[in-house]
C-alpha positions in Angstrom: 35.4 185.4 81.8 36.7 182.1 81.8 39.5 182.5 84.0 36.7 184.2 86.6 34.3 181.1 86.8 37.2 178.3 87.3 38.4 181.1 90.1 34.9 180.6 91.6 34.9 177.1 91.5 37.7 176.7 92.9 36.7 178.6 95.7 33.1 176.5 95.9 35.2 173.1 96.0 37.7 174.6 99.1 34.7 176.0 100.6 32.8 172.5 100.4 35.9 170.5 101.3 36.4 172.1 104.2 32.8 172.5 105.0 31.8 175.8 105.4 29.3 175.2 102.3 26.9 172.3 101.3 25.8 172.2 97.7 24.0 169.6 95.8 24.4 170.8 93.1 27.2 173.2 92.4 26.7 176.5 91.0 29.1 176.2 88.3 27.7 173.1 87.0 25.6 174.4 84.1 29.3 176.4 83.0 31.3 175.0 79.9 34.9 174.1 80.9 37.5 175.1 78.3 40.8 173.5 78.3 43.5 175.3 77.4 46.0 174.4 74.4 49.4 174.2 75.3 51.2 177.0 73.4 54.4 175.9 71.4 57.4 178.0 71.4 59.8 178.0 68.8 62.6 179.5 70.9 64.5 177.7 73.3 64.9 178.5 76.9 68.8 179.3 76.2 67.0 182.0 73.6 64.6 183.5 76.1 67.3 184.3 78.7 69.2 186.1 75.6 66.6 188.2 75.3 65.3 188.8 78.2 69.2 189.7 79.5 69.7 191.6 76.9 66.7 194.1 77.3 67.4 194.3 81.1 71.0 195.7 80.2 69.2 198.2 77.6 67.2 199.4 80.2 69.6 199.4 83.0 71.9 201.5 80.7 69.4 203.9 79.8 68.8 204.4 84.0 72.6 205.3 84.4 
């Protein structure tokens, strides 16, 4: 639901920046903004490209 209302005011700000709205208050205002934690990976890129490779050639093998 949260990714839904900062969709919507983002639209409202483009809409008001540009002008095709005028708002005094925004409709969004009363909504609680949650910031989102940075998540922390304990693989490396280097690691992620292994694995991702790797299940790509699975799965292209299985194809043949």
């Amino acid at each position: 639901m949260q990714v839904q209302i900062n969709l919507l005011t983002q639209l409202l700000n483009h809409c008001q920046r540009n002008g095709y709205t005028d708002f005094r208050i925004m409709p969004t205002s009363g909504c609680v903004e949650h910031s989102v934690s940075v998540r922390q990976n304990w693989l490396t890129p280097d690691e992620i490209r292994f694995i991702r490779d790797r299940y790509e050639k699975r799965r292209i093998g299985k194809d043949n």
